[in-house]
PAMIMAR-730751 format. One record per atom (N, C-alpha, C): residue number from 1; atom name; x negated, y negated, z. Coordinates in Angstrom, 2 decimals, m for minus. Example, Ala and Ser with C-alpha at 12.3 -4.5 7.8 and 13.67 -1.06 7.14 Angstrom:
k->1 a->N east->m13.19 north->5.69 up->7.80
k->1 a->CA east->m12.30 north->4.50 up->7.80
k->1 a->C east->m13.20 north->3.30 up->7.80
k->2 a->N east->m12.85 north->2.25 up->7.08
k->2 a->CA east->m13.67 north->1.06 up->7.14
k->2 a->C east->m12.90 north->m0.03 up->7.87
! end
This chain:
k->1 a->N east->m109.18 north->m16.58 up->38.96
k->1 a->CA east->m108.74 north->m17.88 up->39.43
k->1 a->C east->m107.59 north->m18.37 up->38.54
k->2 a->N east->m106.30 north->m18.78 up->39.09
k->2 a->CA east->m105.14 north->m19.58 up->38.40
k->2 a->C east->m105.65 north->m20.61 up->37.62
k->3 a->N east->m105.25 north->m20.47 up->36.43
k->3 a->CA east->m105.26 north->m21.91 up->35.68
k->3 a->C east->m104.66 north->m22.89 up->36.23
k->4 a->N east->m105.05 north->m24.52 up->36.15
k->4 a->CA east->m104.06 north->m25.12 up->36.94
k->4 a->C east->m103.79 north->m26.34 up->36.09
k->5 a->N east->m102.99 north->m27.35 up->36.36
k->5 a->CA east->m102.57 north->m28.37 up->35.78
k->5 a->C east->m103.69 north->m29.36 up->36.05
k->6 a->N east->m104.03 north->m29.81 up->35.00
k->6 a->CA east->m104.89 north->m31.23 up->35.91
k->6 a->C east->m104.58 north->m32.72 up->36.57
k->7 a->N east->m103.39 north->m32.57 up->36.58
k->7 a->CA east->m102.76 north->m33.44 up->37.15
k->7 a->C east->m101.33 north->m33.04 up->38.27
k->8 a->N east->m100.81 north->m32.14 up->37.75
k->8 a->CA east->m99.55 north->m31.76 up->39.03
k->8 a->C east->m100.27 north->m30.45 up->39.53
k->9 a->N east->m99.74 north->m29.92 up->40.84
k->9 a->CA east->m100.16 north->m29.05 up->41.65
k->9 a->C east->m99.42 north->m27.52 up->41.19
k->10 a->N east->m99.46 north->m27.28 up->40.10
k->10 a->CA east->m98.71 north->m26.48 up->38.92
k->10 a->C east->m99.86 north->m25.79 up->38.46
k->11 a->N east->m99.83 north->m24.06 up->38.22
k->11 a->CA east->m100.47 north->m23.96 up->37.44
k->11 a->C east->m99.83 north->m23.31 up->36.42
k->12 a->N east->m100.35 north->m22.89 up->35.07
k->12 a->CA east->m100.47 north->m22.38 up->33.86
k->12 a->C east->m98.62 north->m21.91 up->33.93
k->13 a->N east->m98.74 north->m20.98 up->34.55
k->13 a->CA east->m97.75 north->m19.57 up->34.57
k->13 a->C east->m96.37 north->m20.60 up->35.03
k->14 a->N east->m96.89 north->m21.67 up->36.25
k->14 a->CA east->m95.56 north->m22.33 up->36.96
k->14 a->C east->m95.17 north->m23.55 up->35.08
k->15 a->N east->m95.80 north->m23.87 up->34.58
k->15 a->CA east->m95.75 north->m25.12 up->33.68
k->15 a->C east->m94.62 north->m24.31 up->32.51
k->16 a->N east->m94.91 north->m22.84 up->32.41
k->16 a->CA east->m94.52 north->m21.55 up->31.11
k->16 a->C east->m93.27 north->m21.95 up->31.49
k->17 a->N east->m93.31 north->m21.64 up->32.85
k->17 a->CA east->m91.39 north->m21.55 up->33.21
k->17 a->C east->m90.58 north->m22.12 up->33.51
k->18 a->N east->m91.39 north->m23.22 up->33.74
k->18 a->CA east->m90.41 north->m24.50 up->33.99
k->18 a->C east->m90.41 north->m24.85 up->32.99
k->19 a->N east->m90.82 north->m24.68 up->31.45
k->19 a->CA east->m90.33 north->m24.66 up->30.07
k->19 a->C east->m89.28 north->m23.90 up->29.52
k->20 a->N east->m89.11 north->m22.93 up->30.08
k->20 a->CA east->m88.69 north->m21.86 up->30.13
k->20 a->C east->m86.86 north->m22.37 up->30.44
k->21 a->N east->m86.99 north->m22.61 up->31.49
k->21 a->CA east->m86.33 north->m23.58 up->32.25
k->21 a->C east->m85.24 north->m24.04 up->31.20
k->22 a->N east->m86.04 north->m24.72 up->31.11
k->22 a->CA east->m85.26 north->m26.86 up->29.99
k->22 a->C east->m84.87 north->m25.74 up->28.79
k->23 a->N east->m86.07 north->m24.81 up->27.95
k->23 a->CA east->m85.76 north->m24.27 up->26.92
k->23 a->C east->m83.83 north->m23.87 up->26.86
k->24 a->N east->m84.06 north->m22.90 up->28.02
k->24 a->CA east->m82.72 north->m22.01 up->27.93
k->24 a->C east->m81.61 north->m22.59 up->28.25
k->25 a->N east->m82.30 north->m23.47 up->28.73
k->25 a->CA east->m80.99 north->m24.26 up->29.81
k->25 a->C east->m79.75 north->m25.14 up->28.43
k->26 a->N east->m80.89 north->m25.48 up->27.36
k->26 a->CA east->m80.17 north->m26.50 up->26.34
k->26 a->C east->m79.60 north->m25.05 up->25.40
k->27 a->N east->m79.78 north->m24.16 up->25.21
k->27 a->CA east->m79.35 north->m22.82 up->24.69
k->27 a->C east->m77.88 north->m23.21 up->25.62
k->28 a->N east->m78.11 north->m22.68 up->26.84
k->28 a->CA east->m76.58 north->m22.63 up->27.69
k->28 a->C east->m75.47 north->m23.95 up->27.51
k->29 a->N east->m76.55 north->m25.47 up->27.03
k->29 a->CA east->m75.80 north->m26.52 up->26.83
k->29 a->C east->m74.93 north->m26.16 up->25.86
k->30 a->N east->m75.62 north->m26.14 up->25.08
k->30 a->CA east->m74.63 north->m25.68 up->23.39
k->30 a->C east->m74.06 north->m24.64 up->23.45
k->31 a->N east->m74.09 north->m23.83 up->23.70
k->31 a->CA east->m72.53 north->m22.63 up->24.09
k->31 a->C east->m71.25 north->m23.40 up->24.68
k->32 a->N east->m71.60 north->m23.90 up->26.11
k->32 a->CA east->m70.97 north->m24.56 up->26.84
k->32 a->C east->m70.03 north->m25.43 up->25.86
k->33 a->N east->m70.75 north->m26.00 up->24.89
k->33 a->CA east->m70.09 north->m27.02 up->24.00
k->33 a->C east->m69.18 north->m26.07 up->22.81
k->34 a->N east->m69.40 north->m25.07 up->22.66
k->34 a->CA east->m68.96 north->m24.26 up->21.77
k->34 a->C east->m67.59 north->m23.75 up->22.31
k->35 a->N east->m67.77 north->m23.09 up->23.90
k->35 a->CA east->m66.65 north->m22.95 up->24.31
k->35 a->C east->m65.54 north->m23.91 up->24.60
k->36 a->N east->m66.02 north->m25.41 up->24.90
k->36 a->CA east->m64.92 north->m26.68 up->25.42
k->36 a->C east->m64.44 north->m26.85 up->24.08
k->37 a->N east->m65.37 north->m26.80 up->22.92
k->37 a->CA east->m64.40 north->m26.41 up->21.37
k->37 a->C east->m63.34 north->m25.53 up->21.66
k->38 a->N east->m64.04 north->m24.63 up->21.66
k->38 a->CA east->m63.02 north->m23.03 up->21.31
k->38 a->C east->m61.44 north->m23.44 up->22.26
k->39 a->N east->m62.03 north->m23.80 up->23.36
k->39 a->CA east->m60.70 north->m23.98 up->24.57
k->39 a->C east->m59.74 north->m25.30 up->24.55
k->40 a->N east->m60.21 north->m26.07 up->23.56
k->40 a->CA east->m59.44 north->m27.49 up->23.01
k->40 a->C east->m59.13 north->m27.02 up->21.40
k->41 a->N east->m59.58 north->m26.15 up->20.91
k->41 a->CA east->m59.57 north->m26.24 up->19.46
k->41 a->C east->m59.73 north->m27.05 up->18.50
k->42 a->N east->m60.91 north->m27.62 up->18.71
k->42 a->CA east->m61.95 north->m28.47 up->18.09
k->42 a->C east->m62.17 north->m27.69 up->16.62
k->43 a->N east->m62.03 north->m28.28 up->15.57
k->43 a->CA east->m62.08 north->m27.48 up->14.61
k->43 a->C east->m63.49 north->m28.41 up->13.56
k->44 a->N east->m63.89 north->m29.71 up->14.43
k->44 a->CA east->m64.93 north->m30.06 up->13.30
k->44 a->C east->m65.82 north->m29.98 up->14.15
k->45 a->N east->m67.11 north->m30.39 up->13.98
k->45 a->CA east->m68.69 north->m30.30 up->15.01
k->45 a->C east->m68.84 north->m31.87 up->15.55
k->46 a->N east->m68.48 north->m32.52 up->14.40
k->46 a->CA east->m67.95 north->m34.14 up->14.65
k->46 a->C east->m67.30 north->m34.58 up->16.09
k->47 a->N east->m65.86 north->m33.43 up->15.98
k->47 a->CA east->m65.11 north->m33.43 up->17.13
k->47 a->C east->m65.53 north->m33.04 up->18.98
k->48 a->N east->m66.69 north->m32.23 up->18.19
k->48 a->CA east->m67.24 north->m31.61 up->19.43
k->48 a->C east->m68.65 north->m32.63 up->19.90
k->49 a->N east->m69.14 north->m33.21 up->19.02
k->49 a->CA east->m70.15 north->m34.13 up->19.92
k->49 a->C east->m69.44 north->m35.20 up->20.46
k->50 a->N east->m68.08 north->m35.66 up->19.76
k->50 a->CA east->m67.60 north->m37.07 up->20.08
k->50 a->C east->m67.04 north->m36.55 up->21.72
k->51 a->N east->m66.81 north->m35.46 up->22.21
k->51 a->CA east->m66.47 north->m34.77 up->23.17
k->51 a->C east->m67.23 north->m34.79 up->24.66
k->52 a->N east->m68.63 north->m33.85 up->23.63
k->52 a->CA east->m69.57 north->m33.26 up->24.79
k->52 a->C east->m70.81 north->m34.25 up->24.77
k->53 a->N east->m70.98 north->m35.15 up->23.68
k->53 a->CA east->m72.46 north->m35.44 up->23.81
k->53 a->C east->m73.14 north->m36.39 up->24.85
k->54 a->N east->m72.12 north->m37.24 up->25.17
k->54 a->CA east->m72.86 north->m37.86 up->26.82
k->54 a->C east->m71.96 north->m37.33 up->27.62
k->55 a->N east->m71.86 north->m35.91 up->27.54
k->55 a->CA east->m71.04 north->m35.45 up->29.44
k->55 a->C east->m72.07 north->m34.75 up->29.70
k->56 a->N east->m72.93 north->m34.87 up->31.05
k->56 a->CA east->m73.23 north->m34.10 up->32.16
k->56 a->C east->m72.65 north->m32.63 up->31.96
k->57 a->N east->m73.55 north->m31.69 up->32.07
k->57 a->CA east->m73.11 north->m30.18 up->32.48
k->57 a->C east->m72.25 north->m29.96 up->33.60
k->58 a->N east->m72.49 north->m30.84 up->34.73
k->58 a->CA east->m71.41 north->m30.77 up->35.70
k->58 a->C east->m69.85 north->m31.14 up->35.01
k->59 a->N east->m70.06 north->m31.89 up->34.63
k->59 a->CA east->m68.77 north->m32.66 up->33.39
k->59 a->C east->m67.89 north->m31.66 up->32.71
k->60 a->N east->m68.74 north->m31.01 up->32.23
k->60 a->CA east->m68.49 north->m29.78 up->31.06
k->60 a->C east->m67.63 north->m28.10 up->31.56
k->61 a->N east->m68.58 north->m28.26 up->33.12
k->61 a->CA east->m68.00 north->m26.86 up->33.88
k->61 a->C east->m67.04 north->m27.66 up->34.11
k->62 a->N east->m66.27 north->m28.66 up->34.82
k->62 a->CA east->m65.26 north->m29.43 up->35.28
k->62 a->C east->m64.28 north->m29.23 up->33.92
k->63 a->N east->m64.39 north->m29.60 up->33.24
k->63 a->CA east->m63.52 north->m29.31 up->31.94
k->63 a->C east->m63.13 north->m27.99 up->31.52
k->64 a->N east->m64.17 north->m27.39 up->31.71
k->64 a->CA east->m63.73 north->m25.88 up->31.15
k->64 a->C east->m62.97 north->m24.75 up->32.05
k->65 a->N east->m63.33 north->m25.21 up->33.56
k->65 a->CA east->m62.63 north->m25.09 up->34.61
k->65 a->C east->m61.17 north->m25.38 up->34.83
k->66 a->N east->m61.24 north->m26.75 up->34.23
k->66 a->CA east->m59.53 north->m27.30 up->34.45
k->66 a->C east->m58.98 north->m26.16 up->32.94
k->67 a->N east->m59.67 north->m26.76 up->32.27
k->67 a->CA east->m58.96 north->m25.68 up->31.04
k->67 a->C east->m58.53 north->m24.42 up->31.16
k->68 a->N east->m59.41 north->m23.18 up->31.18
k->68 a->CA east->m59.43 north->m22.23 up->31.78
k->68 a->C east->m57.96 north->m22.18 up->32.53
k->69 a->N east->m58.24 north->m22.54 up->33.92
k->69 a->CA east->m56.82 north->m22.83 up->34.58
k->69 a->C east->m55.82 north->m22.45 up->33.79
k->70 a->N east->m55.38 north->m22.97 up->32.99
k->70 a->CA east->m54.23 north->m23.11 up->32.61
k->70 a->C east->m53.86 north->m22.21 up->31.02
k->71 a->N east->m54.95 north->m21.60 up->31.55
k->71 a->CA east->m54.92 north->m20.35 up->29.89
k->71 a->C east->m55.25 north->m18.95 up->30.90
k->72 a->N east->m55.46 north->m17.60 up->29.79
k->72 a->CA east->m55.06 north->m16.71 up->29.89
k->72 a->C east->m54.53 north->m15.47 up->31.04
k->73 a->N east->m53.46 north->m16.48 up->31.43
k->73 a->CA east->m52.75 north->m16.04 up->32.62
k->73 a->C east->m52.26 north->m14.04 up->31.81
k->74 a->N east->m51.88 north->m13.97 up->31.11
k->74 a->CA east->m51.77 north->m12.53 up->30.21
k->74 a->C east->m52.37 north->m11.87 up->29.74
k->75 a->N east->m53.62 north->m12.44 up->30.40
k->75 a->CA east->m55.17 north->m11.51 up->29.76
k->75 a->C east->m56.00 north->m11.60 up->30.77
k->76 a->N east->m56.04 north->m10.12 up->31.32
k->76 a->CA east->m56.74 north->m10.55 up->32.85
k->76 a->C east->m58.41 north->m10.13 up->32.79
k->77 a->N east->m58.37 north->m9.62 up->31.90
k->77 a->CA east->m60.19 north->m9.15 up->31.39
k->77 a->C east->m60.74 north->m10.73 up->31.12
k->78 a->N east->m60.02 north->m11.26 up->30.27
k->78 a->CA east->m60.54 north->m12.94 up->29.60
k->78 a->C east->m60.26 north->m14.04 up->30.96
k->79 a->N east->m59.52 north->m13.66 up->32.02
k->79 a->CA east->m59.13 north->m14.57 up->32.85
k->79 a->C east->m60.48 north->m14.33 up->34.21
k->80 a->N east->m60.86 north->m13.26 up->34.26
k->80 a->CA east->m61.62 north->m12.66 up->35.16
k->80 a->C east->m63.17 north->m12.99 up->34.75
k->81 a->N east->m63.62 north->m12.93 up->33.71
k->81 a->CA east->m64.80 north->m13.42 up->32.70
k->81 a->C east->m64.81 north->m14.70 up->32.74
k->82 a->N east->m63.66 north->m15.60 up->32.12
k->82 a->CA east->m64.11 north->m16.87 up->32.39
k->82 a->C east->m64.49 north->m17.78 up->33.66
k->83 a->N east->m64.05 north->m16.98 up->34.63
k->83 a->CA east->m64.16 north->m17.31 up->36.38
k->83 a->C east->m65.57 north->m16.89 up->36.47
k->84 a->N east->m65.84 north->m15.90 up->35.51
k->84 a->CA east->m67.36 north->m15.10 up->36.53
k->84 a->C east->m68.33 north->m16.64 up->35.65
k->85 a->N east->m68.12 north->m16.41 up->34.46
k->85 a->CA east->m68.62 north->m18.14 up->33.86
k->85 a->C east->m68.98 north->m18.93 up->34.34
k->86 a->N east->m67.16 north->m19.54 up->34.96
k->86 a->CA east->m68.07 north->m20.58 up->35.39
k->86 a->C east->m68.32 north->m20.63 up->36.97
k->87 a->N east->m68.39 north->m20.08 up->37.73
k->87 a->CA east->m69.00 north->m19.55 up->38.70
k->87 a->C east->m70.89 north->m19.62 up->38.21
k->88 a->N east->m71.04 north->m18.80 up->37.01
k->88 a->CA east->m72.84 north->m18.23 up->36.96
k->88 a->C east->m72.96 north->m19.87 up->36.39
k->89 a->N east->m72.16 north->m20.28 up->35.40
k->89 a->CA east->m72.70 north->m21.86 up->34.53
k->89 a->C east->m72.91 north->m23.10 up->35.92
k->90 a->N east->m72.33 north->m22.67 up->37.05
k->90 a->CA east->m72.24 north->m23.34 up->38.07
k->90 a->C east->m73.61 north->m23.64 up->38.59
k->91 a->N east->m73.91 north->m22.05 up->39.35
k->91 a->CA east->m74.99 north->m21.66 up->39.84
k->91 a->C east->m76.47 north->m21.82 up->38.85
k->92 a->N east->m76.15 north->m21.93 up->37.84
k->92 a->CA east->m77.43 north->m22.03 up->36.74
k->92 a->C east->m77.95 north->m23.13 up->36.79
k->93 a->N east->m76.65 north->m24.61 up->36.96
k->93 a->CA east->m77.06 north->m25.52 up->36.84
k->93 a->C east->m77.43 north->m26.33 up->37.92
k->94 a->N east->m77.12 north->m25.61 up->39.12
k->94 a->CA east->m77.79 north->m26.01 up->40.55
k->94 a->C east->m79.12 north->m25.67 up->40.34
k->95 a->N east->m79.66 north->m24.71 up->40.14
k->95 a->CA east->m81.16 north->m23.55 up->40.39
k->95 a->C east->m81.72 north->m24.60 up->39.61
k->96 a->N east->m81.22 north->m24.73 up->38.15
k->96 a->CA east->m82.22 north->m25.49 up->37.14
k->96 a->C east->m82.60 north->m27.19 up->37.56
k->97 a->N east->m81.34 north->m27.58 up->38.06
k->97 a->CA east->m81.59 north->m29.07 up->38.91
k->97 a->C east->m82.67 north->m28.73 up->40.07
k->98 a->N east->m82.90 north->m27.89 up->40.92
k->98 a->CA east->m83.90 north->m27.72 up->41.97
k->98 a->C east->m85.35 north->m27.50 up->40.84
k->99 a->N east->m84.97 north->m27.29 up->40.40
k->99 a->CA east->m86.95 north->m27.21 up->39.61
k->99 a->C east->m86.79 north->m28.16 up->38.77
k->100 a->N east->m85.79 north->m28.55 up->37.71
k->100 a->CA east->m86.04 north->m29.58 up->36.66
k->100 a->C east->m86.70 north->m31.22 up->37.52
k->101 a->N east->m85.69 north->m31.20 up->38.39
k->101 a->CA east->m85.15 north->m32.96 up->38.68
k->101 a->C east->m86.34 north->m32.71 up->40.24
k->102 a->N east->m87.15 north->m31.95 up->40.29
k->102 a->CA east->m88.40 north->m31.61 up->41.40
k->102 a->C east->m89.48 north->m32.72 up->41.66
k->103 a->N east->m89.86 north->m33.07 up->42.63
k->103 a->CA east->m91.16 north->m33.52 up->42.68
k->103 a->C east->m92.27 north->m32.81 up->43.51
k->104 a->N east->m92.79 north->m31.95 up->42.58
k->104 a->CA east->m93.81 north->m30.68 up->42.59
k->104 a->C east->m94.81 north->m31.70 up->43.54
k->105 a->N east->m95.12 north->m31.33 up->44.79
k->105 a->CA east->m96.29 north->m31.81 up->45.59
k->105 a->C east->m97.34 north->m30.93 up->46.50
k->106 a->N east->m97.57 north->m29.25 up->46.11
k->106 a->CA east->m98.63 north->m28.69 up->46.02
k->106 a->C east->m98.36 north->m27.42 up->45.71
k->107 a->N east->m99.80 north->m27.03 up->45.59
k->107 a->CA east->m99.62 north->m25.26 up->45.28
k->107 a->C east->m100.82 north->m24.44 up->46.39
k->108 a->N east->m100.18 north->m23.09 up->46.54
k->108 a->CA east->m100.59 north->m22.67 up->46.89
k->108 a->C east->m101.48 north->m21.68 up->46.53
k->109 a->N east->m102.82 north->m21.45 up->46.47
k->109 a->CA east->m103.42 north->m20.28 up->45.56
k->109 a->C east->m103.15 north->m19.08 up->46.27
k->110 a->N east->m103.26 north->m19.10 up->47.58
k->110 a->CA east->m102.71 north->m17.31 up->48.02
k->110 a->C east->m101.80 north->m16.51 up->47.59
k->111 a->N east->m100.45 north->m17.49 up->47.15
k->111 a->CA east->m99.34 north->m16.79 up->47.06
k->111 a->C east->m99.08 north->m17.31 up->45.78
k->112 a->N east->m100.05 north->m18.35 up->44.60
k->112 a->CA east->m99.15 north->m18.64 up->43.87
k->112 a->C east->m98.04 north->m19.56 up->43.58
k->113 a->N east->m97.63 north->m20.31 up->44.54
k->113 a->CA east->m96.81 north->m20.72 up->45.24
k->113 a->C east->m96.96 north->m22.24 up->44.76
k->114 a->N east->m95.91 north->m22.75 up->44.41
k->114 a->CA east->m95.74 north->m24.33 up->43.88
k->114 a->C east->m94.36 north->m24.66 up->44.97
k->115 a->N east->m94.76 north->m26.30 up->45.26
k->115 a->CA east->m93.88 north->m26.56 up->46.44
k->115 a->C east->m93.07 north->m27.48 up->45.53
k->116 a->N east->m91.84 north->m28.21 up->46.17
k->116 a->CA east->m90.86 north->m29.10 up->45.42
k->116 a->C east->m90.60 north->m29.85 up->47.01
k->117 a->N east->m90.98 north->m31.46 up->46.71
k->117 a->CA east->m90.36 north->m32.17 up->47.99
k->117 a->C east->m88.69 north->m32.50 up->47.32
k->118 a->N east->m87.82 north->m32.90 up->48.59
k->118 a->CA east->m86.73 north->m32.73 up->47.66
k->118 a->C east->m85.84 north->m33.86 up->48.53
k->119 a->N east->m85.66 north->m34.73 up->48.19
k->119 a->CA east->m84.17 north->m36.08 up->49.01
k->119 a->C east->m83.29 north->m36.49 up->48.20
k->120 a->N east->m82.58 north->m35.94 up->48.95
k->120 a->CA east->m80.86 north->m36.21 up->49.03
k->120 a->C east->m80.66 north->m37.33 up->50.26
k->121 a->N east->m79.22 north->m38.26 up->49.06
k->121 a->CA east->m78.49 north->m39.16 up->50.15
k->121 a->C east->m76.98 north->m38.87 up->49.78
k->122 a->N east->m76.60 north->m38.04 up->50.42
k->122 a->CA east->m75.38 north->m37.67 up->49.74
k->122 a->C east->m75.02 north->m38.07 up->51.60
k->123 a->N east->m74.16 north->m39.05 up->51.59
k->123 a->CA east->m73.73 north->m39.10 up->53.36
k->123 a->C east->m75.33 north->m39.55 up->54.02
k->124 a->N east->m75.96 north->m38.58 up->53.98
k->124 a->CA east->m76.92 north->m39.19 up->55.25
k->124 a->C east->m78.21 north->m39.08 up->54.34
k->125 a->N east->m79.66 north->m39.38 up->54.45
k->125 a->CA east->m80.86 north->m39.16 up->54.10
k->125 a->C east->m81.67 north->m37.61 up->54.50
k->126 a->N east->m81.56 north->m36.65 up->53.42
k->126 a->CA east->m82.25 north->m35.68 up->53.62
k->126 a->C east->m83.30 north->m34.94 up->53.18
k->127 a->N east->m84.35 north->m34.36 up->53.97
k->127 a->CA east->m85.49 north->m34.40 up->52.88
k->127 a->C east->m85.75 north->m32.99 up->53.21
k->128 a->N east->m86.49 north->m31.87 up->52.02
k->128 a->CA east->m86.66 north->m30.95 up->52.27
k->128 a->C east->m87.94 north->m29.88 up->51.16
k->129 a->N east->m88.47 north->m29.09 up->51.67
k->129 a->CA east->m89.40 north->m28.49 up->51.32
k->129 a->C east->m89.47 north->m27.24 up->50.82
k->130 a->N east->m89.65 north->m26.82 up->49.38
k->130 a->CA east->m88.98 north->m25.50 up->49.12
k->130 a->C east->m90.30 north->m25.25 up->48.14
k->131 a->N east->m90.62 north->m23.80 up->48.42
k->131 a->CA east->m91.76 north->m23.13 up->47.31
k->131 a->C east->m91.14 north->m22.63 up->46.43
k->132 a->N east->m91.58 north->m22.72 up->45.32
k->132 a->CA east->m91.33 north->m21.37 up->43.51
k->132 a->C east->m92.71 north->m20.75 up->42.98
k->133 a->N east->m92.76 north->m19.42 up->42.99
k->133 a->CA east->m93.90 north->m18.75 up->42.20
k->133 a->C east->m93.11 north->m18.73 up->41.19
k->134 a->N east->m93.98 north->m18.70 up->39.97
k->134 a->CA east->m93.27 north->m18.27 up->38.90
k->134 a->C east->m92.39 north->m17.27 up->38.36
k->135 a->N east->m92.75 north->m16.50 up->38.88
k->135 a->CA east->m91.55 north->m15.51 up->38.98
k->135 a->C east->m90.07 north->m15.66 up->39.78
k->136 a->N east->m90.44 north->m16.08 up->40.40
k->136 a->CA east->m89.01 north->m17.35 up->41.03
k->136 a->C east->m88.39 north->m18.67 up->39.79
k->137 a->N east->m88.75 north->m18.75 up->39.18
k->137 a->CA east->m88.63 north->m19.82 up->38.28
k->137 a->C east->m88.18 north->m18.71 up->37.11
k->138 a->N east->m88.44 north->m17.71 up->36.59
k->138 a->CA east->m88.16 north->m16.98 up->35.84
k->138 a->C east->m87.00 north->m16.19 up->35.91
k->139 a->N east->m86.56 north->m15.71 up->37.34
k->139 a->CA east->m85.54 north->m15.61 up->37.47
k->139 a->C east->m84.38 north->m16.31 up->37.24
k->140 a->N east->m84.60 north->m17.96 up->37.21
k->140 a->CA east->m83.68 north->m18.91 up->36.70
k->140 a->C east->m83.36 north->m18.39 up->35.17
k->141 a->N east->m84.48 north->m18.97 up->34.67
k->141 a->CA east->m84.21 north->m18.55 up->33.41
k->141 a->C east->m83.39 north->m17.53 up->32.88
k->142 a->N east->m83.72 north->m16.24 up->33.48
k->142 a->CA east->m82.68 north->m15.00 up->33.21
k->142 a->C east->m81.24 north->m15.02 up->33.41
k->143 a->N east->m81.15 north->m16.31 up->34.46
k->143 a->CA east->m79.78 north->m16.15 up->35.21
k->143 a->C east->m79.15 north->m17.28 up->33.65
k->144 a->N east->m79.68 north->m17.83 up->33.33
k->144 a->CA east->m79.79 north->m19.03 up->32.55
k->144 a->C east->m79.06 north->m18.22 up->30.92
k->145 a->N east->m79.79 north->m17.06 up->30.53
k->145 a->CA east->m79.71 north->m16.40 up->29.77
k->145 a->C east->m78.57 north->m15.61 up->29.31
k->146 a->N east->m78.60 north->m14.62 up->31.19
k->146 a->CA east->m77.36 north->m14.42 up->30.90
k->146 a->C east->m75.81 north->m14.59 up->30.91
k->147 a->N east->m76.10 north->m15.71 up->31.46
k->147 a->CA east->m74.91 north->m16.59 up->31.36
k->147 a->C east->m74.10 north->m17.50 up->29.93
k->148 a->N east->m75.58 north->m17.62 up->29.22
k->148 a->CA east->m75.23 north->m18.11 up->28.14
k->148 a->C east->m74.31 north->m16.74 up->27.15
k->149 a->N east->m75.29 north->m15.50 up->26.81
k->149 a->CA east->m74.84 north->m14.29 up->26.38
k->149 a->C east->m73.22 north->m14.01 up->26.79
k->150 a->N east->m73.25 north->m14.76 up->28.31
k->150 a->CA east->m71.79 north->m13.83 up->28.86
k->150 a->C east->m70.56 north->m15.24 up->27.96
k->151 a->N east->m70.99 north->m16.14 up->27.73
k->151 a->CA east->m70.10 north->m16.96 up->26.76
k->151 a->C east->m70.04 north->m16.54 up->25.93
k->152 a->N east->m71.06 north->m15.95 up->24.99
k->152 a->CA east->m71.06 north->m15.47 up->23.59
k->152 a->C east->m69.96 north->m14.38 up->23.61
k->153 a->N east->m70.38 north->m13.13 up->24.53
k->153 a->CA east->m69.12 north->m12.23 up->24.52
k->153 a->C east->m67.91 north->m12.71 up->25.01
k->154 a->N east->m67.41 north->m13.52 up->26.01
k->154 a->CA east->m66.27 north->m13.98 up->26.01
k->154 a->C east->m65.17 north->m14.66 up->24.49
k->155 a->N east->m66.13 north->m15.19 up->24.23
k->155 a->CA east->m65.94 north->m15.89 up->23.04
k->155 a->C east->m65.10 north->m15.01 up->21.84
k->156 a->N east->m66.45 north->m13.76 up->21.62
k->156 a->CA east->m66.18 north->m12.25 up->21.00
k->156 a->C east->m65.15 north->m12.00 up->20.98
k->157 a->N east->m64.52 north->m11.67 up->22.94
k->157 a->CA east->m63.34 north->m10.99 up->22.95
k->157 a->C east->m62.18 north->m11.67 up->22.97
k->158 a->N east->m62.34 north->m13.17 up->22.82
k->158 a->CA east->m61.23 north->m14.04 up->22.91
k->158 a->C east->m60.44 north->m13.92 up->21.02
k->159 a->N east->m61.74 north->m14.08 up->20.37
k->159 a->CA east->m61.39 north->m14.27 up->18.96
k->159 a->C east->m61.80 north->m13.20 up->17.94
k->160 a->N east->m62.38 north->m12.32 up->18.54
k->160 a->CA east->m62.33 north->m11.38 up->17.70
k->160 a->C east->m63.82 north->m11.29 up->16.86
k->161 a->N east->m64.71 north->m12.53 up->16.94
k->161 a->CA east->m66.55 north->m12.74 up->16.52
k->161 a->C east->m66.28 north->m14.11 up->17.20
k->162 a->N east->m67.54 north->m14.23 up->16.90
k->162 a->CA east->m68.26 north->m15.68 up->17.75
k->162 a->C east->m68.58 north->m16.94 up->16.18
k->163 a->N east->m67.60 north->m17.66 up->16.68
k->163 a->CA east->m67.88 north->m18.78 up->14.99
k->163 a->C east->m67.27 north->m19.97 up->15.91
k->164 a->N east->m67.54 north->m20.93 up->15.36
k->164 a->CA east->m66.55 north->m22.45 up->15.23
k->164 a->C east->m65.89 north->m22.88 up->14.34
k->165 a->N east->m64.46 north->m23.22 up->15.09
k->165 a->CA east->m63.77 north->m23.72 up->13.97
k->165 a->C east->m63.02 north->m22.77 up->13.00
! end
């Protein structure tokens, strides 16, 4: 029998990864912040919270995006990498908003299965119903992971190691 939450319709394994989740996700924050350094040339840590510390991740891909843009037009390995970036930093932070910002309203024991009711008013009122087994939720994470890693090596091949400043 699933362990379960005693209060949300979550059990054990769904609670791991939606930790899992938030864990990696603030890993990918701080890269993110490492690179809007690296790509402004932020040379204190000072400089970089007065920067990043109340912007939204949407905020952050928007910045590094416009930046990007307008850099390594002569380096098409570093120009091609930072697109795949922020493309995955994109997609990471959609997946992680569908489980973070969730209101979990049952589970299923057959399959495992945790539901998310979900409304949007973006234009019109929309409401919608989506399951995650944990292993669905874990897959975030990975995507979460390696996205962060794929900054680290960008970073690598931009400067030669991975430092600030």
């Amino acid at each position: 029998m699933t362990k379960m939450d005693m209060m949300l319709p979550l059990s054990e394994e769904h609670l791991t990864a939606i930790g899992r989740v938030t864990a990696y996700f603030s890993l990918l924050e701080n890269i993110a912040n490492v690179l809007i350094a690296d790509l402004l040339g932020l040379q204190s840590e000072d400089d970089v919270v007065s920067v990043t510390a109340h912007m939204m991740f949407l905020g952050k891909i928007q910045l590094i995006t416009t930046l990007a843009s307008t850099r390594f037009d002569d380096n098409k390995e570093l120009k091609d990498l930072i697109n795949e970036i922020i493309k995955e930093m994109d997609e990471a932070n959609q997946k992680r908003n569908k489980i973070v910002h969730a209101t979990w309203i049952y589970h299923s024991p057959k399959n495992n299965e945790s539901g998310v009711l979900r409304r949007t008013a973006r234009g019109k009122l929309k409401t919608s119903l989506e399951g995650f087994t944990p292993e669905q939720i874990n897959e975030v994470v990975t995507l979460i992971a390696t996205t962060t890693g794929k900054i680290q090596q960008f970073l690598i091949n931009k400067n030669g190691e991975l430092h600030f400043g």
